[in-house]
C-alpha atoms as an extended CHARMM CRD file, in Angstrom:
* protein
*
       274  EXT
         1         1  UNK       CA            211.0150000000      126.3390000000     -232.6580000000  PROA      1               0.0000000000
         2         2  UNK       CA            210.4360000000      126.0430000000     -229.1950000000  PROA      2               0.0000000000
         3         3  UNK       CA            206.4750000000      127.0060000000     -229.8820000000  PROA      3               0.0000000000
         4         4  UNK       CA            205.8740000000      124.6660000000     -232.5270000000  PROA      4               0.0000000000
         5         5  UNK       CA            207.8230000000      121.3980000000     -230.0800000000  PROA      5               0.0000000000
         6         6  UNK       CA            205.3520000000      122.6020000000     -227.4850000000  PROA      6               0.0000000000
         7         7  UNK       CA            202.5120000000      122.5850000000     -230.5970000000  PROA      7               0.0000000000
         8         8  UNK       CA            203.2420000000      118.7690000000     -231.0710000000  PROA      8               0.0000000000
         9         9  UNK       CA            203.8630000000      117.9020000000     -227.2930000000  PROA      9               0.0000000000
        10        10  UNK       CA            200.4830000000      119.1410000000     -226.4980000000  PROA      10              0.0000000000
        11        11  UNK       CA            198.9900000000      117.2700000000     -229.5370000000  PROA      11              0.0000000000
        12        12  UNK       CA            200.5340000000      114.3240000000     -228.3230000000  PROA      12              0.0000000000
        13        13  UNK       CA            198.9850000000      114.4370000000     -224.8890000000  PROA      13              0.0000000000
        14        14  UNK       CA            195.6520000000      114.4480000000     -225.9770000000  PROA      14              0.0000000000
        15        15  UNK       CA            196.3640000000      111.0150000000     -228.2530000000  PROA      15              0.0000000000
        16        16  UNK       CA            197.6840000000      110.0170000000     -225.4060000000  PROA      16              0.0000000000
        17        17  UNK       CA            194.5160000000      110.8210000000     -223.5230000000  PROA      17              0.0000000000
        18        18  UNK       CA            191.6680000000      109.6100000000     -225.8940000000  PROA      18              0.0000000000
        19        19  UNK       CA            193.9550000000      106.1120000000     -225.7320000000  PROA      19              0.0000000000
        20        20  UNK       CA            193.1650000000      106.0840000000     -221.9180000000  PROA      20              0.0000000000
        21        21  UNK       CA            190.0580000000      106.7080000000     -222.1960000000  PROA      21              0.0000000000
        22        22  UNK       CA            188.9440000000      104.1170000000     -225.0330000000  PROA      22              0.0000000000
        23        23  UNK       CA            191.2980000000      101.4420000000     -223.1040000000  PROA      23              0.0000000000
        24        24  UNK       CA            189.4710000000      102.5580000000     -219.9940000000  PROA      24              0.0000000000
        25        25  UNK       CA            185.7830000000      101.9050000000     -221.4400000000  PROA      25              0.0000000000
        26        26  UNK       CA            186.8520000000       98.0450000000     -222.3530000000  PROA      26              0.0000000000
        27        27  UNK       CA            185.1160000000       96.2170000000     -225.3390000000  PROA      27              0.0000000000
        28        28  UNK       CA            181.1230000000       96.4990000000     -225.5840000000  PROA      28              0.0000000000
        29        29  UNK       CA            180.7560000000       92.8840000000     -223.6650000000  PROA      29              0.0000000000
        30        30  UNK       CA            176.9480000000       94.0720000000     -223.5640000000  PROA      30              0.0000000000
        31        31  UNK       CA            176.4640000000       94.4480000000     -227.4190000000  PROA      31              0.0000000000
        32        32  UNK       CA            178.3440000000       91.2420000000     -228.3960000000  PROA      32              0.0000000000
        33        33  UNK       CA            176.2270000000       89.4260000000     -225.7280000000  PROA      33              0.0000000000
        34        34  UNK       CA            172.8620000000       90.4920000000     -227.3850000000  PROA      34              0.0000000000
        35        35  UNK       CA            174.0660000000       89.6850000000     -230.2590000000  PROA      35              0.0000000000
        36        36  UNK       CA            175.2690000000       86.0890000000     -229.6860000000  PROA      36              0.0000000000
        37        37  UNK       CA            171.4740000000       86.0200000000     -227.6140000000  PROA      37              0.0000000000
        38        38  UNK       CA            170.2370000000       86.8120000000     -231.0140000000  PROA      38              0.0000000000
        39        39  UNK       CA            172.2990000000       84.2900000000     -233.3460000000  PROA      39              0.0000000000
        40        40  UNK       CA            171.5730000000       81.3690000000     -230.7520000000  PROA      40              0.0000000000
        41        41  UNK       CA            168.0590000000       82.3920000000     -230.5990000000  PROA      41              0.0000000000
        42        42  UNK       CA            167.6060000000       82.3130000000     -234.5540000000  PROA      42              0.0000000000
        43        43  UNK       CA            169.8730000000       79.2480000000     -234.8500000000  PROA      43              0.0000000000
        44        44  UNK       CA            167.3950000000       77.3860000000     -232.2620000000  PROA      44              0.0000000000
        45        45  UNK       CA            164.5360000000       78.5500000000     -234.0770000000  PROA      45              0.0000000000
        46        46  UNK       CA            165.5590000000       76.9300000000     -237.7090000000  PROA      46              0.0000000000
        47        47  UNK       CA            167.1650000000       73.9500000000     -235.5140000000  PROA      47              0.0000000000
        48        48  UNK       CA            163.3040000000       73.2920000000     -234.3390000000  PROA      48              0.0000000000
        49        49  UNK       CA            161.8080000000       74.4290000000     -237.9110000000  PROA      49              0.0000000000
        50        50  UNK       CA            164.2830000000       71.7940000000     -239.3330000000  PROA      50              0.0000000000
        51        51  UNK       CA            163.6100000000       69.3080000000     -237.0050000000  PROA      51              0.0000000000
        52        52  UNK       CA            159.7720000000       69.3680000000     -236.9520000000  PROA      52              0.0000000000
        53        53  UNK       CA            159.8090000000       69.4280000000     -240.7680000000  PROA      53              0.0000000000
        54        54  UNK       CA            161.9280000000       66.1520000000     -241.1160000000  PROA      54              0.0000000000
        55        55  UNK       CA            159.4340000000       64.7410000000     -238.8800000000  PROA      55              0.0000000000
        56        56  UNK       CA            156.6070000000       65.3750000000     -240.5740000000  PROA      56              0.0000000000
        57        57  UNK       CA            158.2900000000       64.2930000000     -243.5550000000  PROA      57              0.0000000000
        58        58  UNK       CA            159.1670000000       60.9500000000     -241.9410000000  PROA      58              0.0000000000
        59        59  UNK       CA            155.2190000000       60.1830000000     -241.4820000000  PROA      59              0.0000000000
        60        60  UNK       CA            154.5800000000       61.1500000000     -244.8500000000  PROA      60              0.0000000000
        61        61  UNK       CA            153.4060000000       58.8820000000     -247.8500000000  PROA      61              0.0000000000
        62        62  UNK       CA            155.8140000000       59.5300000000     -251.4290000000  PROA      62              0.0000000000
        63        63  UNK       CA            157.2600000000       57.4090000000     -253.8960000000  PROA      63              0.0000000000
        64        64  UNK       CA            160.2390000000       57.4290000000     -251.6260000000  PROA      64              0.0000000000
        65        65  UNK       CA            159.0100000000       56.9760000000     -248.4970000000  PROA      65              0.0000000000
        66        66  UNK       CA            156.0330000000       53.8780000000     -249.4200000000  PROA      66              0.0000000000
        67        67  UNK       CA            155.3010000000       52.6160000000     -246.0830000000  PROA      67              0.0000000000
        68        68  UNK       CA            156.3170000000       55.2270000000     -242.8710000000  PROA      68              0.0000000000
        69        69  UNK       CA            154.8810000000       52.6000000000     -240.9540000000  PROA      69              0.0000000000
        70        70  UNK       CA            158.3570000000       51.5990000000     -240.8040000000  PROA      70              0.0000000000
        71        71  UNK       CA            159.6680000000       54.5880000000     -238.8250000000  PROA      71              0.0000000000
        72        72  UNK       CA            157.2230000000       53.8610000000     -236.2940000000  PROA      72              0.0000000000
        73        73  UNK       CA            157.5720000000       51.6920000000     -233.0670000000  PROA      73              0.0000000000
        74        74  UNK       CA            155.7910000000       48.3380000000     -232.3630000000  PROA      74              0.0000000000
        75        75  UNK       CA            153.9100000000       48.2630000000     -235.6130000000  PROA      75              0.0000000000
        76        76  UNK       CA            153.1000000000       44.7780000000     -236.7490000000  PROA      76              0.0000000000
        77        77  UNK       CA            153.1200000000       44.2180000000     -240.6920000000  PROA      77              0.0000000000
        78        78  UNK       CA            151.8290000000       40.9610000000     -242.7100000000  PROA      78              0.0000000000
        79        79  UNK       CA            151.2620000000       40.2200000000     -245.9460000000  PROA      79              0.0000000000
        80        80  UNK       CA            147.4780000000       39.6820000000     -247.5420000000  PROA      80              0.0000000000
        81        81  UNK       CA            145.8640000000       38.7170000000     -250.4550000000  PROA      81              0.0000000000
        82        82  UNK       CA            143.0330000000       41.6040000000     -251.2880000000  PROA      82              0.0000000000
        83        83  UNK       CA            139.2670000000       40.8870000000     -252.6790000000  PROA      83              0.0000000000
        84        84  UNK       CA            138.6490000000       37.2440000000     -250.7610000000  PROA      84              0.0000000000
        85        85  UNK       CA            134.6040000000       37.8360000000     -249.5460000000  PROA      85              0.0000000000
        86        86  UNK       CA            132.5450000000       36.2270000000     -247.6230000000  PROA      86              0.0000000000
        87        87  UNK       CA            128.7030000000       36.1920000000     -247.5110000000  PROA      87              0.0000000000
        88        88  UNK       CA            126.9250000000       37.6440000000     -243.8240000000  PROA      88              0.0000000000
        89        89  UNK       CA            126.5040000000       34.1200000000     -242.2570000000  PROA      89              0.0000000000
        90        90  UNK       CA            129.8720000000       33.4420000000     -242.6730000000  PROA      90              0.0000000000
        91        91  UNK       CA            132.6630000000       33.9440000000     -240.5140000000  PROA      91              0.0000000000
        92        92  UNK       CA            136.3300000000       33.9240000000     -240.9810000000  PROA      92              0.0000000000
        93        93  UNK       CA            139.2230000000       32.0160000000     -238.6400000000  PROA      93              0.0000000000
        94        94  UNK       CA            141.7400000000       35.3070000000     -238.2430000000  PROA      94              0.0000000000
        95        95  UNK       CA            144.9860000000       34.7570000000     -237.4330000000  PROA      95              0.0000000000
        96        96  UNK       CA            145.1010000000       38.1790000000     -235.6810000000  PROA      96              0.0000000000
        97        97  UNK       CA            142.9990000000       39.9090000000     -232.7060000000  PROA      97              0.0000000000
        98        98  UNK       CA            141.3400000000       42.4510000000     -234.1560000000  PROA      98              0.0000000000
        99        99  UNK       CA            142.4600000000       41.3910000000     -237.7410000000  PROA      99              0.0000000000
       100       100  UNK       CA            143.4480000000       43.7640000000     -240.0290000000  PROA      100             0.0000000000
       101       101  UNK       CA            143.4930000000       41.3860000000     -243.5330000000  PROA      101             0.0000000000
       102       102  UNK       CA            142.6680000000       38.3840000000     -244.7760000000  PROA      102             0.0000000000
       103       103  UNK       CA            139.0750000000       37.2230000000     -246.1210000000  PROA      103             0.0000000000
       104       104  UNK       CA            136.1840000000       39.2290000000     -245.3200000000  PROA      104             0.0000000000
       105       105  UNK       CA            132.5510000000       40.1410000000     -245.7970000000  PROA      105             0.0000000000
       106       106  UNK       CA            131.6180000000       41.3980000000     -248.9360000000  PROA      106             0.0000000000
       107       107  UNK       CA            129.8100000000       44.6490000000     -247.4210000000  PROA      107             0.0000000000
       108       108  UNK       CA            132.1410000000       46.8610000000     -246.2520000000  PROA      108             0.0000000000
       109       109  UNK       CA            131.5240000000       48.6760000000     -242.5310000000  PROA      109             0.0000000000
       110       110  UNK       CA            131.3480000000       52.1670000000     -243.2080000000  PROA      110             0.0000000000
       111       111  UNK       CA            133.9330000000       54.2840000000     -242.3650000000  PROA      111             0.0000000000
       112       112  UNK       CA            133.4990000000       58.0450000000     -242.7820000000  PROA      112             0.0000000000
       113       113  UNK       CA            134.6570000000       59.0070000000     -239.2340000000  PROA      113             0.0000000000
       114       114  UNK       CA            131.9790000000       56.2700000000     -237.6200000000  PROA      114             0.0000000000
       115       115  UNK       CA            132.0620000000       55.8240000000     -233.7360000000  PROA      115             0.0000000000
       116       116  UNK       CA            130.7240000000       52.8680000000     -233.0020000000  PROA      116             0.0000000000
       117       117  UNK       CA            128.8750000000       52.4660000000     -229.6380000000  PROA      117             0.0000000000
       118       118  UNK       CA            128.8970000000       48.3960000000     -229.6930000000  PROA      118             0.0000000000
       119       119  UNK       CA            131.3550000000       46.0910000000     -230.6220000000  PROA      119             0.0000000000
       120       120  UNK       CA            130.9310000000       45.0390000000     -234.4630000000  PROA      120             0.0000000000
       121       121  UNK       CA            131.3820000000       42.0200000000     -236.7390000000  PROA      121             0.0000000000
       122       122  UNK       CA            134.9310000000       42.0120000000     -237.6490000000  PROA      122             0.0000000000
       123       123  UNK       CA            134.6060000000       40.5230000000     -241.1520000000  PROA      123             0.0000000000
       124       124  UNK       CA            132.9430000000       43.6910000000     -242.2480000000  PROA      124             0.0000000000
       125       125  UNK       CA            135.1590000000       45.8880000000     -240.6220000000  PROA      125             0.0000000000
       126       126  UNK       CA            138.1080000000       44.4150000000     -242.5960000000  PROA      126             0.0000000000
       127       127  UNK       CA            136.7510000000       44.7520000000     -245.9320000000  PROA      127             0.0000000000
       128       128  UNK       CA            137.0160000000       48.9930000000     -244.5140000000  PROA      128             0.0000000000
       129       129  UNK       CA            140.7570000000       48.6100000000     -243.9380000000  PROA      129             0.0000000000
       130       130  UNK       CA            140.8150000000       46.7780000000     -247.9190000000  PROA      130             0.0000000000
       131       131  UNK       CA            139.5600000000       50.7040000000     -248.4620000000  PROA      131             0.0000000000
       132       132  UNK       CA            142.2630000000       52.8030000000     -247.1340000000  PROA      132             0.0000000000
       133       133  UNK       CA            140.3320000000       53.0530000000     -243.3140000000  PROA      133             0.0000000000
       134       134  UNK       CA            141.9160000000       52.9400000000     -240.0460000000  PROA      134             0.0000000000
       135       135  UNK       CA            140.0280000000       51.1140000000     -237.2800000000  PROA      135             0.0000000000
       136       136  UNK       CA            140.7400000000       52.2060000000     -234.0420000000  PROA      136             0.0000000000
       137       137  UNK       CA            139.3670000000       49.4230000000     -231.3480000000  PROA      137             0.0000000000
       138       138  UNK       CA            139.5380000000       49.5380000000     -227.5810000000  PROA      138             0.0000000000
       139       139  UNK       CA            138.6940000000       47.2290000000     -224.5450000000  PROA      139             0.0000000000
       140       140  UNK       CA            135.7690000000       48.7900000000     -223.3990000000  PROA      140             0.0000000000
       141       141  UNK       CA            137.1530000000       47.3920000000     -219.4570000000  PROA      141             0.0000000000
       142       142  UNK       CA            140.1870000000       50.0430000000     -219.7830000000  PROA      142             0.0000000000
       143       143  UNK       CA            139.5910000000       52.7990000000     -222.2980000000  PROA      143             0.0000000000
       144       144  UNK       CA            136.6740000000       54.4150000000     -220.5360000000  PROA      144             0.0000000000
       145       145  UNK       CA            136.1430000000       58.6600000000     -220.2870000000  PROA      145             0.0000000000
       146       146  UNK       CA            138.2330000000       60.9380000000     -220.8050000000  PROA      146             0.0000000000
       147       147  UNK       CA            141.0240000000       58.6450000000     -222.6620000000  PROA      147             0.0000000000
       148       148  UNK       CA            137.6900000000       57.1930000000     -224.7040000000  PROA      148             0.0000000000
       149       149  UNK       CA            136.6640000000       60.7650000000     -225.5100000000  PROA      149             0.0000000000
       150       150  UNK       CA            140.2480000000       61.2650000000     -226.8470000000  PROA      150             0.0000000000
       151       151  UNK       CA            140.0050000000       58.6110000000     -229.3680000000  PROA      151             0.0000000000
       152       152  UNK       CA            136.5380000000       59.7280000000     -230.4730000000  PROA      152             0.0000000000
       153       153  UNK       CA            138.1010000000       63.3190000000     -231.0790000000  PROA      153             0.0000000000
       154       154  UNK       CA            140.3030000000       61.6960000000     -233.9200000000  PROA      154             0.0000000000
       155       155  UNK       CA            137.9950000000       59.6550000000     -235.5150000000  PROA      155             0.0000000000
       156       156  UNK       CA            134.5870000000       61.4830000000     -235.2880000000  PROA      156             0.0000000000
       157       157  UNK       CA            134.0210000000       63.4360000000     -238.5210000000  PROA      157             0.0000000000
       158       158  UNK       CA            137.1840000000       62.0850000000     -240.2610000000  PROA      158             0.0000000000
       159       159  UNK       CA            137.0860000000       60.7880000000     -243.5120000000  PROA      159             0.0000000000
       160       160  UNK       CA            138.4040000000       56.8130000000     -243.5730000000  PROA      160             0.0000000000
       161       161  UNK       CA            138.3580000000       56.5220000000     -239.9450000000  PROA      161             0.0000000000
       162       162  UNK       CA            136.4490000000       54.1140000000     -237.6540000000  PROA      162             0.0000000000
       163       163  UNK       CA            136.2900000000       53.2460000000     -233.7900000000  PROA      163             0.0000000000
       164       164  UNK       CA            134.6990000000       50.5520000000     -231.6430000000  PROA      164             0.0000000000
       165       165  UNK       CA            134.9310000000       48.6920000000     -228.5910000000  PROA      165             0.0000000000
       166       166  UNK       CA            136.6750000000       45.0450000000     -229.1860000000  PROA      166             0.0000000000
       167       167  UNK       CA            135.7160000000       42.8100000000     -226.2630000000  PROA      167             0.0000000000
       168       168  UNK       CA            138.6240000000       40.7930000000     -224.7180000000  PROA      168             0.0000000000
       169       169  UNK       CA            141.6240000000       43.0470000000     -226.7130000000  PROA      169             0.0000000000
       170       170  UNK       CA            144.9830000000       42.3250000000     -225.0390000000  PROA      170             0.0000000000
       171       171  UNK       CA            145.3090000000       45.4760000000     -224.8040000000  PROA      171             0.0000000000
       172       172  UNK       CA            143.8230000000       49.0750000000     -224.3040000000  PROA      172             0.0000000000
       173       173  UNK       CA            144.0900000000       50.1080000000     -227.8690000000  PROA      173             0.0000000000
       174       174  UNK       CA            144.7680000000       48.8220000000     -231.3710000000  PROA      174             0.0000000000
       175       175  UNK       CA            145.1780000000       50.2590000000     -234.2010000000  PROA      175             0.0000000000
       176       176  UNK       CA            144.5460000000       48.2830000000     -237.6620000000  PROA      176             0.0000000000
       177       177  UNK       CA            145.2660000000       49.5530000000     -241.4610000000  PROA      177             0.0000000000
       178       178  UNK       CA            145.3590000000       46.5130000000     -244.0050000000  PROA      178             0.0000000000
       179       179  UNK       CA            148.4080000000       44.5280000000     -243.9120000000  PROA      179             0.0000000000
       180       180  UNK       CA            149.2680000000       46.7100000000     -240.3100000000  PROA      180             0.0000000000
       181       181  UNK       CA            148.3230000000       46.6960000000     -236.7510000000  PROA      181             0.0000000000
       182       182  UNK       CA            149.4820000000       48.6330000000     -233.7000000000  PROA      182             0.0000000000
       183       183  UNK       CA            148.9840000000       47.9610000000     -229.9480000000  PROA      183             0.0000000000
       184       184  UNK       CA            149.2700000000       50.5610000000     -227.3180000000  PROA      184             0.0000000000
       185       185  UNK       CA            148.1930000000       51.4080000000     -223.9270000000  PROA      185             0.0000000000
       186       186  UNK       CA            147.5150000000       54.8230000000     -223.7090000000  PROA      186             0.0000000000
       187       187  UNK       CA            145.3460000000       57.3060000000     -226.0380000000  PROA      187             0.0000000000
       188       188  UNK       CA            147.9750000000       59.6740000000     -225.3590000000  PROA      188             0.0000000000
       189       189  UNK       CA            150.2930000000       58.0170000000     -226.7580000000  PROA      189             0.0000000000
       190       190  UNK       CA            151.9180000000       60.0660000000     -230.6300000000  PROA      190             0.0000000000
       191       191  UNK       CA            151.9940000000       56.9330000000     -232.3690000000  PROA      191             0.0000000000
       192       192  UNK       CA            148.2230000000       56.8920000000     -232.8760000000  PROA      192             0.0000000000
       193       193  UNK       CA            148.7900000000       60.0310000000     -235.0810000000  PROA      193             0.0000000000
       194       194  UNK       CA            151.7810000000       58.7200000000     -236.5120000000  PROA      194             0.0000000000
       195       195  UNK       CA            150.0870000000       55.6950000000     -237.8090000000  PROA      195             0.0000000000
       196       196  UNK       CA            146.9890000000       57.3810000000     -239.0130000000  PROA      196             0.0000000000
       197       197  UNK       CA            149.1830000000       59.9380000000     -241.1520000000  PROA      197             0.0000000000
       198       198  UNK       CA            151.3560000000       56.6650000000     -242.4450000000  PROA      198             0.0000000000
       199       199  UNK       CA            148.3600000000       54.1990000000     -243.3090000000  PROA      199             0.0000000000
       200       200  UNK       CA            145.0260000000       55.7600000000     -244.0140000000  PROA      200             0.0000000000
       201       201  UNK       CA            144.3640000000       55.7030000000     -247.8690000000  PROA      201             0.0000000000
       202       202  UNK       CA            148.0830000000       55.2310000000     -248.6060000000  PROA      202             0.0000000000
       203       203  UNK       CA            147.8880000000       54.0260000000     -251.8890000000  PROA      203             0.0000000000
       204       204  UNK       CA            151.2310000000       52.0900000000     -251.8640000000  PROA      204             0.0000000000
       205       205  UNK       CA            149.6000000000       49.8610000000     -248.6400000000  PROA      205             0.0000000000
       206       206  UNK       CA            146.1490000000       49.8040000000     -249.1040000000  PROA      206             0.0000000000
       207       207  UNK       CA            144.3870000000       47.4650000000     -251.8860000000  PROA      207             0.0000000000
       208       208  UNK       CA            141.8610000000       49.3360000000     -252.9300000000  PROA      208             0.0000000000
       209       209  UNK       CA            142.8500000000       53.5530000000     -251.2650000000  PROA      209             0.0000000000
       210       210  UNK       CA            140.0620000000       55.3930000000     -253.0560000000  PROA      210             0.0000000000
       211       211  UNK       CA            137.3830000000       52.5610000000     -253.1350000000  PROA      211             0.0000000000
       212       212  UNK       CA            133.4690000000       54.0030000000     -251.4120000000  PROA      212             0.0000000000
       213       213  UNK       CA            133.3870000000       54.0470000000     -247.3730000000  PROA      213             0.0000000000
       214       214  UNK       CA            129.6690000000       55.0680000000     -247.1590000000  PROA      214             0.0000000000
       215       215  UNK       CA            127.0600000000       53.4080000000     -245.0380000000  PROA      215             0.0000000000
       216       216  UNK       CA            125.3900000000       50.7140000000     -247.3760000000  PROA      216             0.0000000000
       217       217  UNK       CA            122.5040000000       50.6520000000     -245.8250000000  PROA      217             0.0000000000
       218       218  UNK       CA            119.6540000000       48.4940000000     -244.1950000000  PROA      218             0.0000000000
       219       219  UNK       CA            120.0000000000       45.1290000000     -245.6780000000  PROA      219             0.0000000000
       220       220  UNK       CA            123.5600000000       45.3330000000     -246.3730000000  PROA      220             0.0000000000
       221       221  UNK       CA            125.3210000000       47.2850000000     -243.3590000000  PROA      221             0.0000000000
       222       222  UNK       CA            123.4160000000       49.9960000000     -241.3360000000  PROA      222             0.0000000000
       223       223  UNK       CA            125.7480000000       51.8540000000     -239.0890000000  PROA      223             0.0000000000
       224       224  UNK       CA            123.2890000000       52.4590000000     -236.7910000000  PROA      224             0.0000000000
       225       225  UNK       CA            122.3720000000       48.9790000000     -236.4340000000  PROA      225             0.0000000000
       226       226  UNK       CA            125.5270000000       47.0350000000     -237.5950000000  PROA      226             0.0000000000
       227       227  UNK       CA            126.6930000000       43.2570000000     -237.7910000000  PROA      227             0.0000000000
       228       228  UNK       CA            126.9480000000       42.1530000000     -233.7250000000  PROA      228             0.0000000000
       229       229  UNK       CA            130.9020000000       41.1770000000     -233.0770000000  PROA      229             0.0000000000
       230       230  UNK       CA            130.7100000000       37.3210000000     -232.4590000000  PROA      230             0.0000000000
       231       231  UNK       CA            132.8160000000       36.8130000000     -229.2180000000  PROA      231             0.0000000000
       232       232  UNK       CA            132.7970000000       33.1240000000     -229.6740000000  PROA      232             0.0000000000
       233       233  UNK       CA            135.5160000000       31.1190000000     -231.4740000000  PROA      233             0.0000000000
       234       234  UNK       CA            134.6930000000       30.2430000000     -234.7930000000  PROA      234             0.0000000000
       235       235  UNK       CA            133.2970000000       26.5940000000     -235.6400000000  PROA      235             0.0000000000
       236       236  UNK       CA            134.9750000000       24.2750000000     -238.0700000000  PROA      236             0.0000000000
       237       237  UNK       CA            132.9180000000       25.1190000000     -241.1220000000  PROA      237             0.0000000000
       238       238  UNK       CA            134.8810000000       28.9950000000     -241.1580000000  PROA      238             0.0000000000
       239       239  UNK       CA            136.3340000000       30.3930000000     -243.9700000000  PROA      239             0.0000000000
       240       240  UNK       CA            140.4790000000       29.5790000000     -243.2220000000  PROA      240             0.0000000000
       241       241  UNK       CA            143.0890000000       32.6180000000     -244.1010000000  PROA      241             0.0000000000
       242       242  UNK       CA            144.0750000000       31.0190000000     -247.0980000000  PROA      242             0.0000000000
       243       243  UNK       CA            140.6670000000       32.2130000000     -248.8900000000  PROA      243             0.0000000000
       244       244  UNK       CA            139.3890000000       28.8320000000     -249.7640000000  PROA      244             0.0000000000
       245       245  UNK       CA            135.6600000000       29.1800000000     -250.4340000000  PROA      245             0.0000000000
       246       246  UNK       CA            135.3400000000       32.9330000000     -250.9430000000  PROA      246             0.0000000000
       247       247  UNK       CA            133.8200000000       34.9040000000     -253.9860000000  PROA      247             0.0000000000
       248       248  UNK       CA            136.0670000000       36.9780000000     -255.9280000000  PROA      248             0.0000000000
       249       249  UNK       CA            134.4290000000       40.8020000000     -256.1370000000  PROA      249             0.0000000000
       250       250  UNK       CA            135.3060000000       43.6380000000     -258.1050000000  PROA      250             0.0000000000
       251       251  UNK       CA            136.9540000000       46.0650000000     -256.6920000000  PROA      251             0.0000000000
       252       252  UNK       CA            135.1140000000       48.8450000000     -254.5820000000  PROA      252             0.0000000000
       253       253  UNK       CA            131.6280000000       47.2390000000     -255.8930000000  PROA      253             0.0000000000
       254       254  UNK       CA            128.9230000000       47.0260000000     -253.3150000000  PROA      254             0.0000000000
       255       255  UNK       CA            127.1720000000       43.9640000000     -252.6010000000  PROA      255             0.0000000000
       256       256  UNK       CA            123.8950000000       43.4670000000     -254.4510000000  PROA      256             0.0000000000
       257       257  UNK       CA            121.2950000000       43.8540000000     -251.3100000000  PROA      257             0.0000000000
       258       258  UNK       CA            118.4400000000       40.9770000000     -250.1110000000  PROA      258             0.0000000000
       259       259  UNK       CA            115.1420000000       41.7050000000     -252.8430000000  PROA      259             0.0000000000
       260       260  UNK       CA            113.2520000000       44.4850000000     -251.0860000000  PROA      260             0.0000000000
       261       261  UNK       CA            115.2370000000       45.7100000000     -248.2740000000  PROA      261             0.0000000000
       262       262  UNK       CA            116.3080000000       49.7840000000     -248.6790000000  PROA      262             0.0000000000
       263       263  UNK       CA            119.8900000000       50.7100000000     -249.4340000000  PROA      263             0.0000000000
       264       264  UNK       CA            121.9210000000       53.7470000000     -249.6740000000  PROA      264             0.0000000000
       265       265  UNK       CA            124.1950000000       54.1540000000     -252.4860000000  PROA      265             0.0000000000
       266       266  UNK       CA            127.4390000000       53.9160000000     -251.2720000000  PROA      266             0.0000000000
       267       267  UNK       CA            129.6480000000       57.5580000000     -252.6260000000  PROA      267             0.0000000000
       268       268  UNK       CA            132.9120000000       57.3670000000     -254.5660000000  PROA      268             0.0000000000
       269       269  UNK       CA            135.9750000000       58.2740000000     -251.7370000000  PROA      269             0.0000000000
       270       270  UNK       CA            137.5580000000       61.6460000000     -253.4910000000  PROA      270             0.0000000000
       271       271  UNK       CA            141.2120000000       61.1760000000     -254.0090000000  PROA      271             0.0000000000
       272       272  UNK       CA            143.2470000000       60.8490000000     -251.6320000000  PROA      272             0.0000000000
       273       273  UNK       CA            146.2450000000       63.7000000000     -251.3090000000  PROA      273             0.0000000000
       274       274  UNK       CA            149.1750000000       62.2530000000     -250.9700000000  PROA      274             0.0000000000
């Protein structure tokens, strides 16, 4: 008897023991702290996934989201009747500087990613916004380079895109899309992108989103030798917003050129992917 008490009193010291020594070596702080690294870590990575996919959504055209324009700052919005042209000699009284709607010339500027080195006749470069284009003008006096080779980077090469210096704008940069203008002062600044991704060929804002955007040509417009922008005001005999005295046009057709000057036919826009 007195063996086997001994027996359980020695078996009961080294219980006693191991307890001291796992109460001694304390919880594994270290392990639980990597793994909390590792859950905040993962949790900030879908928390940025998340959040830069709602944005993108939020500039994003869809039968539920019509005009993004909305979510952006500044933008100016008016409403304007589509297919109101003009002939060349004819100019137009805008109610907006650069306008971006209204009457305008029945040859279209072209606009497939077009830097302009010279200002250029605004009545054809509104009948490009009727066609899903963003202009992109600048005062020449601020926007000079490196912020002007910025805003060539987005425009040269890009479908529905166009850029040119606009004597006298109010400010460094506007932006135009029919029916939609926005003013900025830097060409840093994300809402350039913003609006581009909202407005170009968006087929809920645009009249006419997959109508041509090719150069027409000598005789009809020649990007490299295009309609001079007209700096002076425009005289009484101008074609008023309201349309009175233009020519109804079908839509997207190119104006029939002058007998015997050259033209290039103007290409069909692919779809646009919405």
């Amino acid at each position: 008897m007195a063996s086997g008490t001994k027996n359980k009193g020695s078996k009961g010291s080294v219980k006693a023991a191991r307890a001291s020594v796992v109460a001694k070596k304390g919880a594994p702080w270290g392990t639980i702290a990597a793994v909390v690294a590792i859950v905040l870590l993962a949790g900030g990575i879908f928390g940025y996934a998340y959040t830069q996919i709602s944005a993108a959504k939020k500039f994003t055209v869809s039968e539920e989201n019509k005009d993004p324009s909305v979510n952006i700052d500044g933008v100016v919005r008016k409403e304007y009747p589509a297919g109101q042209h003009v002939k060349g000699t004819q100019r137009v009284a805008y109610d907006q500087s650069p306008p971006f709607g209204g009457p305008h010339d029945e040859a279209w500027a072209a606009c497939e990613g077009v830097v302009y080195p010279t200002a250029v006749r605004s009545e054809n470069m509104v009948h490009s916004l009727e066609h899903g284009s963003v202009w992109i003008a600048y005062n020449p006096d601020k926007i000079q380079g490196p912020d002007l080779d910025k805003l060539k980077g987005r425009v040269e090469g890009q479908p529905f895109m166009m850029l040119s210096p606009y004597p006298g704008l109010d400010r460094p940069i506007s932006l135009q899309s029919w029916g939609h203008q926005l003013k900025l002062d830097s060409a840093d600044d994300p809402r350039i992108e913003q609006f581009v991704k909202s407005l170009k060929r968006n087929k809920y804002q645009n009249p006419e989103p997959n109508a041509a955007c090719g150069p027409l040509g000598p005789g009809v417009f020649d990007p490299a030798s295009p309609p001079p922008f007209a700096a002076e005001p425009p005289g009484p005999d101008a074609i008023p917003m309201d349309g009175k005295g233009t020519e109804a046009q079908p839509s997207g057709q190119a104006p029939v050129p002058p007998t015997g000057a050259p033209t290039a036919p103007a290409t069909q826009a692919p779809p646009a992917s919405q």
